[in-house]
C-alpha positions in Angstrom: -3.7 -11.5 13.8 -5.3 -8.3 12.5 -3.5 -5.3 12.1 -4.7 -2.0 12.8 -5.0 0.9 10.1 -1.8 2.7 11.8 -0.2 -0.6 11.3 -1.4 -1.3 7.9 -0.5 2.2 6.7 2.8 2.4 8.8 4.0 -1.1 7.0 2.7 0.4 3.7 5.3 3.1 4.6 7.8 1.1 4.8 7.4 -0.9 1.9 6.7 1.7 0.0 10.2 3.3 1.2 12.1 0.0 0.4 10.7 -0.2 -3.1 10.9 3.9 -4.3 13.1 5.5 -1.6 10.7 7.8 -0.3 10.8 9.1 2.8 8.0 6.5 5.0 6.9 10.3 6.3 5.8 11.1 2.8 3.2 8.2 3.0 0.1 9.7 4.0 -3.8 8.3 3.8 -4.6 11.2 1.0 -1.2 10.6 -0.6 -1.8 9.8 -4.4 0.1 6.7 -5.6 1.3 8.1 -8.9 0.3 11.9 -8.8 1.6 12.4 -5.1 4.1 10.0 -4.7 5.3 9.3 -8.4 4.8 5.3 -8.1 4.7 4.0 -11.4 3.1 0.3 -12.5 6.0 -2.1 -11.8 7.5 -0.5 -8.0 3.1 -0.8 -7.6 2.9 -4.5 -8.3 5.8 -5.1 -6.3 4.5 -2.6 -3.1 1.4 -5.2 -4.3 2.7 -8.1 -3.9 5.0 -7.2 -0.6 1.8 -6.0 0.8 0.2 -9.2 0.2 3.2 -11.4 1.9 3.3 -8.7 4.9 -0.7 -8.6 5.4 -1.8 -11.9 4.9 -4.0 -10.5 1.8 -4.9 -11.1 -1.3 -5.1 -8.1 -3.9 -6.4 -9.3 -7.3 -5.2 -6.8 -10.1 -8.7 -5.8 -11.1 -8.4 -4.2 -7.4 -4.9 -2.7 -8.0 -6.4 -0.5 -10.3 -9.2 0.9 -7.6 -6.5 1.6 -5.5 -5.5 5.4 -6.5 -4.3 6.6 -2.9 -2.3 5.3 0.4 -5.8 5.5 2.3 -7.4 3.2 -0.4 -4.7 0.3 -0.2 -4.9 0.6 3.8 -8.8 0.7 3.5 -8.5 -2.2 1.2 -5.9 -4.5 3.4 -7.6 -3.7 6.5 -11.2 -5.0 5.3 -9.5 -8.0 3.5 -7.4 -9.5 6.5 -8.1 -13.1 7.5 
């Protein structure tokens, strides 16, 4: 089953909430991962890796580091779904 970008960037949200406490309103598409939203390296790998479980994706850590904003990770899960 595919999930749509809202989805994607809706369950983002809410992982993103579960891991840092910020509000899942905060999470926006343009939203910088550590400028905007002050995520450092270790909450990331584990938004990563929750992501992964969620999705059904795969995120190798060479494509962590590509991933600067919210919109990049949805772009990123959406095109990798099985």
């Amino acid at each position: 089953m595919a999930f749509t970008n809202d989805e994607v960037l809706a369950g983002l949200a809410e992982l993103i909430t579960d891991e840092t406490g910020i509000s899942a309103d905060e999470v926006a598409l343009g939203k910088s991962f550590t400028d905007d939203l002050d995520i450092d390296s270790i909450s990331m790998m584990t938004i990563v890796v929750n992501a992964e479980e969620k999705f059904g994706v795969t995120i190798p850590d060479d494509e962590v580091k590509n991933l600067k904003t919210v919109g990049d990770a949805v772009s990123y899960i959406s095109s990798n779904q099985s």
